[in-house]
HTML snippet that shows the backbone in 3Dmol.js (N, CA, C, O; Angstrom):
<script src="https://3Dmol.org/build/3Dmol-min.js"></script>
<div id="view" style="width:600px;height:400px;position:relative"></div>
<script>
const pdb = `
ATOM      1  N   UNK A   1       6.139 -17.075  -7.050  1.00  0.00           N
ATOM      2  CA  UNK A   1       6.142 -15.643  -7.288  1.00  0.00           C
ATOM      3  C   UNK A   1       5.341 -15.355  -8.553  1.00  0.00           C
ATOM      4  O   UNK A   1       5.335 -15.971  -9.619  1.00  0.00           O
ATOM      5  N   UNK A   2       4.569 -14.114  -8.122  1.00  0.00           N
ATOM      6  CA  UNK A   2       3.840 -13.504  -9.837  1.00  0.00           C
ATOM      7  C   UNK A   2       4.533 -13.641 -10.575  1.00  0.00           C
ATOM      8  O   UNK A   2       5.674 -14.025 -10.317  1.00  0.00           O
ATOM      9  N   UNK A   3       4.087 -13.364 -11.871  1.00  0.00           N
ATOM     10  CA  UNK A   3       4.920 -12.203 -13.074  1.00  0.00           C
ATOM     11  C   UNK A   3       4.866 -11.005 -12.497  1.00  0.00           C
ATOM     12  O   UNK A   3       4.124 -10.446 -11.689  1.00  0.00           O
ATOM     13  N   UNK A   4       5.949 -10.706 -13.176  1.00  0.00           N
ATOM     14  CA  UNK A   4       6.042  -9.647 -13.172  1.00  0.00           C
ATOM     15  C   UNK A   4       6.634  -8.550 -14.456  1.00  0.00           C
ATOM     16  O   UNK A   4       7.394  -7.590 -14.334  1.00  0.00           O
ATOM     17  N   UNK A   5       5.925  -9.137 -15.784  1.00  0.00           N
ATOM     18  CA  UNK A   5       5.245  -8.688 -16.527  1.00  0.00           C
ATOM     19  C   UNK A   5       6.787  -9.235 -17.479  1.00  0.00           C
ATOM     20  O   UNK A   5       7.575 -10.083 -17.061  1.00  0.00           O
ATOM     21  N   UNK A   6       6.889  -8.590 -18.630  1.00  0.00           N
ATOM     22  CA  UNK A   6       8.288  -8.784 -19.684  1.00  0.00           C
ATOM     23  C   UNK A   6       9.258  -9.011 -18.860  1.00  0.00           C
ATOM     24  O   UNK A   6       9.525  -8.258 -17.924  1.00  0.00           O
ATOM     25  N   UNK A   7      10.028 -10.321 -19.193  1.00  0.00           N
ATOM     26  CA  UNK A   7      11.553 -10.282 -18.838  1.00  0.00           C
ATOM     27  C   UNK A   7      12.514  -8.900 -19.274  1.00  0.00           C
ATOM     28  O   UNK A   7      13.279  -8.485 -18.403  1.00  0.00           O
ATOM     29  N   UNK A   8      12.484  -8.221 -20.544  1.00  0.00           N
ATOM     30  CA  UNK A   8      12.706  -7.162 -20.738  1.00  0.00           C
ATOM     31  C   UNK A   8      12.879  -5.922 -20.276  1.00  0.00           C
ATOM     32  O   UNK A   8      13.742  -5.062 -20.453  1.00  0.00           O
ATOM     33  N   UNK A   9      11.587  -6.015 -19.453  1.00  0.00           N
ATOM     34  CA  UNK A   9      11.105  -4.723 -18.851  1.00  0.00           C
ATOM     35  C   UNK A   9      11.301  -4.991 -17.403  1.00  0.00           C
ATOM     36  O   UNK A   9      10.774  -4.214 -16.606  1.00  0.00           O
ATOM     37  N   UNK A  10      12.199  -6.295 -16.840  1.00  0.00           N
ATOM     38  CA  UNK A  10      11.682  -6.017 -15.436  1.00  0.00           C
ATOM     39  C   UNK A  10      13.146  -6.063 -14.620  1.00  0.00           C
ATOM     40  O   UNK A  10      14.025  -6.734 -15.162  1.00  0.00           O
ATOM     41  N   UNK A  11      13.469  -5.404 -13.366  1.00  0.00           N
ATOM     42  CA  UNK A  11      14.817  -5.045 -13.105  1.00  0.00           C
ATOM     43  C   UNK A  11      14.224  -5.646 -11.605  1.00  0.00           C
ATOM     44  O   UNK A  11      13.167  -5.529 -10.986  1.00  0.00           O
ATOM     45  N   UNK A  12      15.716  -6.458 -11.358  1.00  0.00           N
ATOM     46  CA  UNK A  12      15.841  -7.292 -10.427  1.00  0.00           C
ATOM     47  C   UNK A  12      16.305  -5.829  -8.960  1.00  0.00           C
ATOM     48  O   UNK A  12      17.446  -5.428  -9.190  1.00  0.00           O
ATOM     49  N   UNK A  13      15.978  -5.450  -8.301  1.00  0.00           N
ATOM     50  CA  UNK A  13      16.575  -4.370  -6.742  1.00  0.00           C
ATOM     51  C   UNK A  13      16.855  -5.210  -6.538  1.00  0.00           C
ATOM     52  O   UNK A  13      16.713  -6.299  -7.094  1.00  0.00           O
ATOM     53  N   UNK A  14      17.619  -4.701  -5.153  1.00  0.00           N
ATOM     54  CA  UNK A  14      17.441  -5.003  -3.545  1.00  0.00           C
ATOM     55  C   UNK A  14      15.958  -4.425  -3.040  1.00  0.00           C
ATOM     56  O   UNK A  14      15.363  -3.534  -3.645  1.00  0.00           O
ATOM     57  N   UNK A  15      15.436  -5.103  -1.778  1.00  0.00           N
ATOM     58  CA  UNK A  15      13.867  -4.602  -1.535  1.00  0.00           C
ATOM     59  C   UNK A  15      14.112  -3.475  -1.380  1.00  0.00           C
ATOM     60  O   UNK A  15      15.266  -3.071  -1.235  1.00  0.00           O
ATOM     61  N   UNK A  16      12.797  -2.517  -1.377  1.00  0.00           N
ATOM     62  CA  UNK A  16      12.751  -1.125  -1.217  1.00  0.00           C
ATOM     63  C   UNK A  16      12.515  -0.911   0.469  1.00  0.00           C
ATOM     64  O   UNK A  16      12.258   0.232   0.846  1.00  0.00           O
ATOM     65  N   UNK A  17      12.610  -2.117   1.579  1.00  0.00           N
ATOM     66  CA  UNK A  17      12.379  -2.051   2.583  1.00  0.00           C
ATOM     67  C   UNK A  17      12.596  -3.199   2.755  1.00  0.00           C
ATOM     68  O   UNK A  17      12.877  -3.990   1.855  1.00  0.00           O
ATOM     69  N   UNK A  18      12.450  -3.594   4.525  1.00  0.00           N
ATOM     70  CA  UNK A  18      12.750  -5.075   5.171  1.00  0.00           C
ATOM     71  C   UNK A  18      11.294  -6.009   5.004  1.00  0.00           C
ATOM     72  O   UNK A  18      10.907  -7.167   5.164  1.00  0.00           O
ATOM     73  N   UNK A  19      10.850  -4.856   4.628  1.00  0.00           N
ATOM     74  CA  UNK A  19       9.290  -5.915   4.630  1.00  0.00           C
ATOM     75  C   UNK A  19       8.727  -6.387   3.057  1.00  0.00           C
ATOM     76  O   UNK A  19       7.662  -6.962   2.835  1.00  0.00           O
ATOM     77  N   UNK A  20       9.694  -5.997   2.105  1.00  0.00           N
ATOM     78  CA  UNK A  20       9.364  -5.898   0.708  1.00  0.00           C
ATOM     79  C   UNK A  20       9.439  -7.540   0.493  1.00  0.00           C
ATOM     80  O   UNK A  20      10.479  -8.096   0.845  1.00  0.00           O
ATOM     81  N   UNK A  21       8.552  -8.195   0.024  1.00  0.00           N
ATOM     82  CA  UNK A  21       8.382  -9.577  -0.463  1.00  0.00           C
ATOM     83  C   UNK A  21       9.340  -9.635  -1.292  1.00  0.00           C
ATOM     84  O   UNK A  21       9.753  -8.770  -2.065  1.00  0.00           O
ATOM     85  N   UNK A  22       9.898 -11.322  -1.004  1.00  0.00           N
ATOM     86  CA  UNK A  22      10.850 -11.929  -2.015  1.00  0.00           C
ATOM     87  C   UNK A  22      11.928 -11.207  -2.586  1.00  0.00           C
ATOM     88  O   UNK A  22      12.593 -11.745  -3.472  1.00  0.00           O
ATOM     89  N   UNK A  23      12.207  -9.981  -2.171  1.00  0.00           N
ATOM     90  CA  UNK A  23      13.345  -9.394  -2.506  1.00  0.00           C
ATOM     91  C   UNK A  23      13.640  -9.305  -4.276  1.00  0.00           C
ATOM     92  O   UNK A  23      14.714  -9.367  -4.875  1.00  0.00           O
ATOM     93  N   UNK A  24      12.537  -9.174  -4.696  1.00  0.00           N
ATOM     94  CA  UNK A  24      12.379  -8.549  -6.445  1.00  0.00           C
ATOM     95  C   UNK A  24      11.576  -7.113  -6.535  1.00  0.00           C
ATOM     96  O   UNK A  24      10.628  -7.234  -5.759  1.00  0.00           O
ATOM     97  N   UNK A  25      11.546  -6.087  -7.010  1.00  0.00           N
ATOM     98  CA  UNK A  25      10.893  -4.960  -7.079  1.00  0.00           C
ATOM     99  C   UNK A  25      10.934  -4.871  -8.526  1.00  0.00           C
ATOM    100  O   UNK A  25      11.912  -5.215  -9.188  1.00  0.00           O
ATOM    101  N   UNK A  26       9.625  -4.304  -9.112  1.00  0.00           N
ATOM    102  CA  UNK A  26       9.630  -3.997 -10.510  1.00  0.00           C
ATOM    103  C   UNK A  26       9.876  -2.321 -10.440  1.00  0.00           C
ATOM    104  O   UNK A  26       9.225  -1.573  -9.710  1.00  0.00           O
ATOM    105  N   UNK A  27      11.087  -1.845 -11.467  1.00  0.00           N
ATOM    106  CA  UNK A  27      11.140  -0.831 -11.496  1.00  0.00           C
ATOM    107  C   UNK A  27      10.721   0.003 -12.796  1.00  0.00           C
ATOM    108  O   UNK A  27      11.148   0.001 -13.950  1.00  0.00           O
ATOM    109  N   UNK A  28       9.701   0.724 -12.133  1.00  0.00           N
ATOM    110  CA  UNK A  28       9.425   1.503 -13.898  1.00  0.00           C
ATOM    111  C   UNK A  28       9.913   3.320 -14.212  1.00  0.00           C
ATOM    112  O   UNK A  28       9.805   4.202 -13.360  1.00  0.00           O
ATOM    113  N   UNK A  29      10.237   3.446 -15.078  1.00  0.00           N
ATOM    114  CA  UNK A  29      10.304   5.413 -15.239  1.00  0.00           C
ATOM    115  C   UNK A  29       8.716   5.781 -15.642  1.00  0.00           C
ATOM    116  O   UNK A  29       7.659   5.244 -15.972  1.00  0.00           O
ATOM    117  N   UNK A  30       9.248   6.929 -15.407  1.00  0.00           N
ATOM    118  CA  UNK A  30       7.475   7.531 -15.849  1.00  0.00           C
ATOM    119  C   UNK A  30       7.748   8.967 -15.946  1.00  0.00           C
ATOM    120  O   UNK A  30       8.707   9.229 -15.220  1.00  0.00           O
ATOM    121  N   UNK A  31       7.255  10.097 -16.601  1.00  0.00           N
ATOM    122  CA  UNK A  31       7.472  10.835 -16.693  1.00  0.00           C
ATOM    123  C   UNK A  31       5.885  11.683 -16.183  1.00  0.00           C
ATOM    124  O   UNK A  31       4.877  11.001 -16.001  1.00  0.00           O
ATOM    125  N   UNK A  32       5.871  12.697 -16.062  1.00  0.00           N
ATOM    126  CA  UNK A  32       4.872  13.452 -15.649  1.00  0.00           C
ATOM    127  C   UNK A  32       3.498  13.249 -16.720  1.00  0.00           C
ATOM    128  O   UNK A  32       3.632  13.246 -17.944  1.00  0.00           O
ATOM    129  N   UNK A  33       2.166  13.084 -16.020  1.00  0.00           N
ATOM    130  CA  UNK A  33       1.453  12.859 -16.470  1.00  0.00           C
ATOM    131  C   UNK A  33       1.531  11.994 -17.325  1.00  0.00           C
ATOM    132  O   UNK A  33       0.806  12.166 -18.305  1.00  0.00           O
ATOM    133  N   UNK A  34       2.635  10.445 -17.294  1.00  0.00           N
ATOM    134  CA  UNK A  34       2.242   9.108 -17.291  1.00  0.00           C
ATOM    135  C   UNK A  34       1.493   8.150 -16.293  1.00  0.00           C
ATOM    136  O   UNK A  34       1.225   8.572 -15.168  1.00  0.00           O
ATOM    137  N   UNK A  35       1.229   7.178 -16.578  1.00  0.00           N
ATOM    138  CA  UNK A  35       0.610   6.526 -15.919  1.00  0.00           C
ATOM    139  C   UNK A  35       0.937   4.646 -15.847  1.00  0.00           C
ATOM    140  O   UNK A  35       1.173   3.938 -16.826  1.00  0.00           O
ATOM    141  N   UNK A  36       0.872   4.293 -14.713  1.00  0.00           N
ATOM    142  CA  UNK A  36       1.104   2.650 -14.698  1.00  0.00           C
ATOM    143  C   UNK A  36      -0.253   1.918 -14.110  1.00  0.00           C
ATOM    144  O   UNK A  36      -0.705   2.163 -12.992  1.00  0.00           O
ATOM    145  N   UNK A  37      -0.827   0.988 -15.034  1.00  0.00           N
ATOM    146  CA  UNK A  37      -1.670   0.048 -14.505  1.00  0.00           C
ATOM    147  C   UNK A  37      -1.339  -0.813 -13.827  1.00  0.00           C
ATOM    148  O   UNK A  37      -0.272  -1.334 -14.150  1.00  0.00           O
ATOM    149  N   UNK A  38      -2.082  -1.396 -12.551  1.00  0.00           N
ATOM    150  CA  UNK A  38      -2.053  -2.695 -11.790  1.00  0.00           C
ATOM    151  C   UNK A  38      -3.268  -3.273 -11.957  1.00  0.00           C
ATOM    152  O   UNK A  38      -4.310  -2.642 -11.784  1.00  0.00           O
ATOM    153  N   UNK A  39      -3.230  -4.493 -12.301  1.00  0.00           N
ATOM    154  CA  UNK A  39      -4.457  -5.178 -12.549  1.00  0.00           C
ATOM    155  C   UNK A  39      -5.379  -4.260 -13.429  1.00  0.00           C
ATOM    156  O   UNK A  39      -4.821  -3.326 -14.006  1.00  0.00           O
ATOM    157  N   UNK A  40      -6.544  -4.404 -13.569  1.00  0.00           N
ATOM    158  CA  UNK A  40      -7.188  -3.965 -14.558  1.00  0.00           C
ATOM    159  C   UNK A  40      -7.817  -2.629 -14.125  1.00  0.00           C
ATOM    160  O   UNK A  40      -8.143  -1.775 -14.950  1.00  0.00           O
ATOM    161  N   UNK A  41      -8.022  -2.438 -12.388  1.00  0.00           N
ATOM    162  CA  UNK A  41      -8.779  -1.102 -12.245  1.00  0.00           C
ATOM    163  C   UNK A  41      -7.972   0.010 -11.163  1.00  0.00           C
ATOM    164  O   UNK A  41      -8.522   1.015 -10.714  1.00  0.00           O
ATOM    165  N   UNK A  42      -6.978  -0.280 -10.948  1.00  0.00           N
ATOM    166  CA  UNK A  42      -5.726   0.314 -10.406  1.00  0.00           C
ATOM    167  C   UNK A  42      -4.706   1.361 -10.668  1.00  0.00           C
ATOM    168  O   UNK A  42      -3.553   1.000 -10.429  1.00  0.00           O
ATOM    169  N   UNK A  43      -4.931   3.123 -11.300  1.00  0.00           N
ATOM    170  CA  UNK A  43      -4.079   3.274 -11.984  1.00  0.00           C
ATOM    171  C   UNK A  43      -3.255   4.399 -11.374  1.00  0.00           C
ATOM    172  O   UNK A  43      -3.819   5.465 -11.130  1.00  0.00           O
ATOM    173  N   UNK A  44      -1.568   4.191 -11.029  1.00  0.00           N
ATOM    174  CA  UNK A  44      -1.012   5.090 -10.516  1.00  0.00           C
ATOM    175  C   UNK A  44      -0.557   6.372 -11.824  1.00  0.00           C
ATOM    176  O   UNK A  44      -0.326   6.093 -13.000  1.00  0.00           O
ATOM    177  N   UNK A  45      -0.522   7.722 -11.236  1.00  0.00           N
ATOM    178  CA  UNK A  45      -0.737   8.636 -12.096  1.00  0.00           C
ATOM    179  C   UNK A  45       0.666   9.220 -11.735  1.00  0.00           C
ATOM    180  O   UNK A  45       0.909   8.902 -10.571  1.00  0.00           O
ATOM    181  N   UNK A  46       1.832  10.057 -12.356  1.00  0.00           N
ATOM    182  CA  UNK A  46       2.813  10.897 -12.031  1.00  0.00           C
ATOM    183  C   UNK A  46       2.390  12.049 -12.118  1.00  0.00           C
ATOM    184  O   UNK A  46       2.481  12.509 -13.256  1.00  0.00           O
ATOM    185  N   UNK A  47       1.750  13.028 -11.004  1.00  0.00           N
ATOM    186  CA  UNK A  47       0.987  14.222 -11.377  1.00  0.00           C
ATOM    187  C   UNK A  47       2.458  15.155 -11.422  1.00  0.00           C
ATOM    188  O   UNK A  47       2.581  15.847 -12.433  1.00  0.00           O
ATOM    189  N   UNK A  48       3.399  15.210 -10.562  1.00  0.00           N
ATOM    190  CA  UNK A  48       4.189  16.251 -10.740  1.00  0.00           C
ATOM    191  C   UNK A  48       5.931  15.683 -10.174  1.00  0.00           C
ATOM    192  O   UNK A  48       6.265  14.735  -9.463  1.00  0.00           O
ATOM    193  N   UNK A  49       6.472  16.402 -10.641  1.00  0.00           N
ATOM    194  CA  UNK A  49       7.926  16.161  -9.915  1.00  0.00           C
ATOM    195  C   UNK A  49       8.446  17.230  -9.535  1.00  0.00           C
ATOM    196  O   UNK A  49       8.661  18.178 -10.290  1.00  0.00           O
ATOM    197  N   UNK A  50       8.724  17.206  -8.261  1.00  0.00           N
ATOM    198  CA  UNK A  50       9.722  18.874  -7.818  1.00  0.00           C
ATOM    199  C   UNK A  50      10.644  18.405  -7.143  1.00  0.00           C
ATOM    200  O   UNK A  50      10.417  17.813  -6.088  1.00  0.00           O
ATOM    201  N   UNK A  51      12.120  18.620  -7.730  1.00  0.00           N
ATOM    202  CA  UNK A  51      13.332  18.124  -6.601  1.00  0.00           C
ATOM    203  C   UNK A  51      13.322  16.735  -6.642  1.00  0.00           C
ATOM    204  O   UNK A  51      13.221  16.043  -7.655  1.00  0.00           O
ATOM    205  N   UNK A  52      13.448  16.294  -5.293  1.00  0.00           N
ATOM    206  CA  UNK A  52      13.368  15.145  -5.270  1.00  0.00           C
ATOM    207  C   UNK A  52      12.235  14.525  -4.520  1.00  0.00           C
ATOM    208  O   UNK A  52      12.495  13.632  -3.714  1.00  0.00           O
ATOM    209  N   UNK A  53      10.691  15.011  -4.758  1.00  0.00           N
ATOM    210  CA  UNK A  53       9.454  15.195  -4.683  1.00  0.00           C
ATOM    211  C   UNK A  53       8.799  14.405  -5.524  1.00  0.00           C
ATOM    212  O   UNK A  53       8.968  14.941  -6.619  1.00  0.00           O
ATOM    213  N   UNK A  54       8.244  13.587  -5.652  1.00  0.00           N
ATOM    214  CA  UNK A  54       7.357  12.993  -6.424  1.00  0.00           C
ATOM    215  C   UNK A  54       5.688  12.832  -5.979  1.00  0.00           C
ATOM    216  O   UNK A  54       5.335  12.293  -4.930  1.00  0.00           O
ATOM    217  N   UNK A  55       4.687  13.453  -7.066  1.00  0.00           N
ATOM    218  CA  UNK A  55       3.456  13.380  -6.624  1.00  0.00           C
ATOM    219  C   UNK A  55       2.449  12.375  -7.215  1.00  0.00           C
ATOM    220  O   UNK A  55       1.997  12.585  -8.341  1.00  0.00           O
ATOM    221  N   UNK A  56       2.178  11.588  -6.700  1.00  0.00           N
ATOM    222  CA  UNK A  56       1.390  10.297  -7.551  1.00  0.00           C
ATOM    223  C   UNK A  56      -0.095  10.789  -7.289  1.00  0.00           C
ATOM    224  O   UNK A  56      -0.326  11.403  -6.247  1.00  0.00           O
ATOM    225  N   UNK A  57      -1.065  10.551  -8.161  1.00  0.00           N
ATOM    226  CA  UNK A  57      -2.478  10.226  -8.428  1.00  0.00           C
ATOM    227  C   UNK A  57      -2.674   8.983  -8.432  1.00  0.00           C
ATOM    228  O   UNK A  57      -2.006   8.473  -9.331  1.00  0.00           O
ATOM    229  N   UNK A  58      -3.643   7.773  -7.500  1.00  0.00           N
ATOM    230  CA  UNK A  58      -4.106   6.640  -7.669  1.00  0.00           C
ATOM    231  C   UNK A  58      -5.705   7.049  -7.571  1.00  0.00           C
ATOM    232  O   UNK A  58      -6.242   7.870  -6.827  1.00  0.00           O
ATOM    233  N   UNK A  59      -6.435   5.949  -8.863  1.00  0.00           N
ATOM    234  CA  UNK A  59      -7.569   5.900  -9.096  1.00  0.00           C
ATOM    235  C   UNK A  59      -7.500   4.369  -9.048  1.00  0.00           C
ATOM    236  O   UNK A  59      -6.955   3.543  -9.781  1.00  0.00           O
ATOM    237  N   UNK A  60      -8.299   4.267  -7.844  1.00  0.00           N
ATOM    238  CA  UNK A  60      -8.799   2.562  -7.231  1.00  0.00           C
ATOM    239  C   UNK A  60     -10.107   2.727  -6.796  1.00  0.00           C
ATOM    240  O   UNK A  60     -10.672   3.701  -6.299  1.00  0.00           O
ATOM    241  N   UNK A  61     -10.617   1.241  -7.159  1.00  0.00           N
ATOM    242  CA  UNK A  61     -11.957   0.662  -6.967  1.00  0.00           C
ATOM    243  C   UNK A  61     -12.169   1.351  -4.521  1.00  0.00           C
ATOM    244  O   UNK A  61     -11.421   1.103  -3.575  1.00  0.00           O
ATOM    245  N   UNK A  62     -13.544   2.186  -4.587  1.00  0.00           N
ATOM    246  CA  UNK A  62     -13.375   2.796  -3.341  1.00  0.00           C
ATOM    247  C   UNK A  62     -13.413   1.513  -2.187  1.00  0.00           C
ATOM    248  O   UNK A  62     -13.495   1.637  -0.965  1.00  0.00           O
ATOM    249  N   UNK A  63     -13.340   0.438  -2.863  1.00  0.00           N
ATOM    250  CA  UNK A  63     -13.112  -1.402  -1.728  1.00  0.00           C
ATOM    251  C   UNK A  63     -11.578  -1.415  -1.755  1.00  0.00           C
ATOM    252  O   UNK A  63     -11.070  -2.252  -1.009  1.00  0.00           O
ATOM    253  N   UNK A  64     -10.755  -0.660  -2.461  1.00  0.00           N
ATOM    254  CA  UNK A  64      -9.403  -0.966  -2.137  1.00  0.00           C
ATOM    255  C   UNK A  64      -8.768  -0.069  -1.256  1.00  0.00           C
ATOM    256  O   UNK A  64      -8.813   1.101  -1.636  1.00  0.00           O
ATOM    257  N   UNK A  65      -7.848  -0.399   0.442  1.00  0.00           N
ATOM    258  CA  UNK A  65      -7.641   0.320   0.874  1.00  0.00           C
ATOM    259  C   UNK A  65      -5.988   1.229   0.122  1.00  0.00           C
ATOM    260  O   UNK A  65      -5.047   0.535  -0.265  1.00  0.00           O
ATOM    261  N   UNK A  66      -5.954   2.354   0.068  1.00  0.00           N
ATOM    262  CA  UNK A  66      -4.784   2.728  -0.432  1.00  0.00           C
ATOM    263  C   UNK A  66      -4.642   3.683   0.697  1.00  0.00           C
ATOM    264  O   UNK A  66      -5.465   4.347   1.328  1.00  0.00           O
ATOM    265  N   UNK A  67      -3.060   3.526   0.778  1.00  0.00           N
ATOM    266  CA  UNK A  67      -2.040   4.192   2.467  1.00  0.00           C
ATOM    267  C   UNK A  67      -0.747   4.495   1.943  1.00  0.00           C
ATOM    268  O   UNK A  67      -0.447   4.078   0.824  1.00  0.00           O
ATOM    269  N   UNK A  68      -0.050   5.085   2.532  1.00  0.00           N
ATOM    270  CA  UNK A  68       1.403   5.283   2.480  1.00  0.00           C
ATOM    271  C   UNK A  68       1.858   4.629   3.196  1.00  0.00           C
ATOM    272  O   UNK A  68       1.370   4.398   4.302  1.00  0.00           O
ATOM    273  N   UNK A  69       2.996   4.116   2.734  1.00  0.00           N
ATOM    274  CA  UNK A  69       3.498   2.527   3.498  1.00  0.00           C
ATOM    275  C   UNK A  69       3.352   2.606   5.202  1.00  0.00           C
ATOM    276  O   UNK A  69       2.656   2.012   6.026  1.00  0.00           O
ATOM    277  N   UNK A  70       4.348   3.621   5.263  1.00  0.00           N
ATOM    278  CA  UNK A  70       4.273   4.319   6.973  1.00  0.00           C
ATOM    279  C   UNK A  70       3.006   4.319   7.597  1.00  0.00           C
ATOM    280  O   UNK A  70       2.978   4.287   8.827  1.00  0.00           O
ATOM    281  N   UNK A  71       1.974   4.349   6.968  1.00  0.00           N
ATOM    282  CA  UNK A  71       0.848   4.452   7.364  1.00  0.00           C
ATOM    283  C   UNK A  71       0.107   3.056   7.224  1.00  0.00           C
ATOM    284  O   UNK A  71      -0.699   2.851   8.131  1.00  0.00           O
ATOM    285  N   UNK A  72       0.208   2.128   6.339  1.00  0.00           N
ATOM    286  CA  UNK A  72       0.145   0.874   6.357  1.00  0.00           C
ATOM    287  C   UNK A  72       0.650   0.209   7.392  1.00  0.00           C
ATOM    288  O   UNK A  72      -0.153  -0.428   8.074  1.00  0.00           O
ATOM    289  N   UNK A  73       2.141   0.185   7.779  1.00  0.00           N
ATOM    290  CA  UNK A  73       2.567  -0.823   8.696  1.00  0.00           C
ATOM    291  C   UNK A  73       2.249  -0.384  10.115  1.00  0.00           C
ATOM    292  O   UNK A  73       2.439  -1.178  11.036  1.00  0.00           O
ATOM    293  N   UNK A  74       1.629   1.208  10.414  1.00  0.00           N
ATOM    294  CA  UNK A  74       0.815   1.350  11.811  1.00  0.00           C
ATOM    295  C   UNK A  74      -0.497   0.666  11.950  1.00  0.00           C
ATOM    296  O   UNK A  74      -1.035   0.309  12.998  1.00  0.00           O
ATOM    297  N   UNK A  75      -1.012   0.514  10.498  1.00  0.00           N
ATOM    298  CA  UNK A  75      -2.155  -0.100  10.879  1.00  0.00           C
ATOM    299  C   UNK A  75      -1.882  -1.359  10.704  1.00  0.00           C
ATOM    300  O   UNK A  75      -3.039  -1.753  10.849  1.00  0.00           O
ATOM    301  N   UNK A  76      -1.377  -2.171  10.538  1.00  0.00           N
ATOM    302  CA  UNK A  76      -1.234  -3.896  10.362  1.00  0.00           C
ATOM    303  C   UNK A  76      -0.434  -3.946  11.966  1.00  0.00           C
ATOM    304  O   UNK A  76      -0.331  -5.061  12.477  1.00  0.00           O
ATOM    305  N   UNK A  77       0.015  -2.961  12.588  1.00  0.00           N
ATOM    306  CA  UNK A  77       0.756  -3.716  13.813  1.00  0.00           C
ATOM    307  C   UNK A  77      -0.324  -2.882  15.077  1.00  0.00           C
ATOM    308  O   UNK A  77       0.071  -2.762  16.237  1.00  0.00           O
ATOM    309  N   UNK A  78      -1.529  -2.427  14.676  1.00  0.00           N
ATOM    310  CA  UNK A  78      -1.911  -2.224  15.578  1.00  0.00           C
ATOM    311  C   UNK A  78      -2.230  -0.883  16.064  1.00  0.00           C
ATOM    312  O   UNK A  78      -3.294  -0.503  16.552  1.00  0.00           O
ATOM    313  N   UNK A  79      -1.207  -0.251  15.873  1.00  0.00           N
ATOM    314  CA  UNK A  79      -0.992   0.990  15.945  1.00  0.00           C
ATOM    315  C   UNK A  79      -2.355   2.422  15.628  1.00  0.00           C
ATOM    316  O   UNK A  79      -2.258   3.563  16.080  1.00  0.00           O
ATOM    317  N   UNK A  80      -3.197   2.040  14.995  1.00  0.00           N
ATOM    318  CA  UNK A  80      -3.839   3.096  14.217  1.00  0.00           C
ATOM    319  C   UNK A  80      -4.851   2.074  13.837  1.00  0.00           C
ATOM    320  O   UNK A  80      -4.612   0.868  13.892  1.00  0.00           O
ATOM    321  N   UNK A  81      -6.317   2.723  13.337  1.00  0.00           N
ATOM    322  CA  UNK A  81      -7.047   2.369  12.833  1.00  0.00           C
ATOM    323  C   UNK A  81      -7.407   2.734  11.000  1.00  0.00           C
ATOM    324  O   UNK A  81      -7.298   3.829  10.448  1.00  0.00           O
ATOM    325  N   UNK A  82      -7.782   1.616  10.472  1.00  0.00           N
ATOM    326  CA  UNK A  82      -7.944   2.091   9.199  1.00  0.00           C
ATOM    327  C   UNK A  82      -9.367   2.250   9.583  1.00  0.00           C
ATOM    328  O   UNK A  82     -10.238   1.536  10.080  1.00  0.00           O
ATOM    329  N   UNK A  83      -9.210   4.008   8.968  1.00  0.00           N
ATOM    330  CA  UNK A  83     -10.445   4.461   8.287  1.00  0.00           C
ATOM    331  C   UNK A  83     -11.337   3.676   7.143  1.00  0.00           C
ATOM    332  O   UNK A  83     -10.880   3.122   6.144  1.00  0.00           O
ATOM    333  N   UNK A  84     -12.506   3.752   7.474  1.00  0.00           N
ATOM    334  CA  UNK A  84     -13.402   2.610   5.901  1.00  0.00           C
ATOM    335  C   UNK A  84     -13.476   4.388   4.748  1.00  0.00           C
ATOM    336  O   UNK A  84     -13.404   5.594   4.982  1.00  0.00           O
ATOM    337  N   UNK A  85     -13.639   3.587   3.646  1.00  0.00           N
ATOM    338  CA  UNK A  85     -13.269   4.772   2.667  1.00  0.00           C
ATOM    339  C   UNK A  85     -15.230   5.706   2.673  1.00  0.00           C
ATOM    340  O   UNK A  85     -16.119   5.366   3.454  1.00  0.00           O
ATOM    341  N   UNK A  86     -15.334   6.482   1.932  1.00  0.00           N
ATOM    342  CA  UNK A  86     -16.636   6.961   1.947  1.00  0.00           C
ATOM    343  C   UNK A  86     -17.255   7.062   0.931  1.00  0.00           C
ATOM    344  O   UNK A  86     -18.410   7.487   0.951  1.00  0.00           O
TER     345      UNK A  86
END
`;
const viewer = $3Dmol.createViewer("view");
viewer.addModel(pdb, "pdb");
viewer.setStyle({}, {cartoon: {color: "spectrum"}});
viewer.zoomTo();
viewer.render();
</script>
């Protein structure tokens, strides 16, 4: 298994799904208009919160595909085609 960054900082879940690897999730807070890096060119953004609404901004390299999970596991089983980005 990766790191997954500070022992400090990192909180053991249950997966966030049946398909969630190894059954560890890193959990972070963030407040509006924070931001979390992945790897070096990856950065998820908290643009807004309403309710129980959350709106993310990701800025990724246009070779990385980014989906909403639901929309990920139609395309890995077949289901749907991934679009190439533009």
């Amino acid at each position: 298994m990766g790191r997954l960054g500070n022992p400090s900082t990192r909180t053991a879940s249950p997966p966030a799904s049946p398909e969630a690897k190894e059954g560890v999730v890193l959990v972070l807070s963030r407040k509006p208009n924070q931001s979390i890096m992945i790897g070096n060119d990856i950065r998820i953004l908290v643009v807004e919160l309403d309710g129980d609404h959350v709106k993310l901004g990701i800025e990724a390299p246009r070779d990385v595909p980014v989906h909403r999970f639901e929309v990920f596991t139609e395309i890995r089983s077949g289901e749907l085609q991934e679009t190439p980005p533009q």
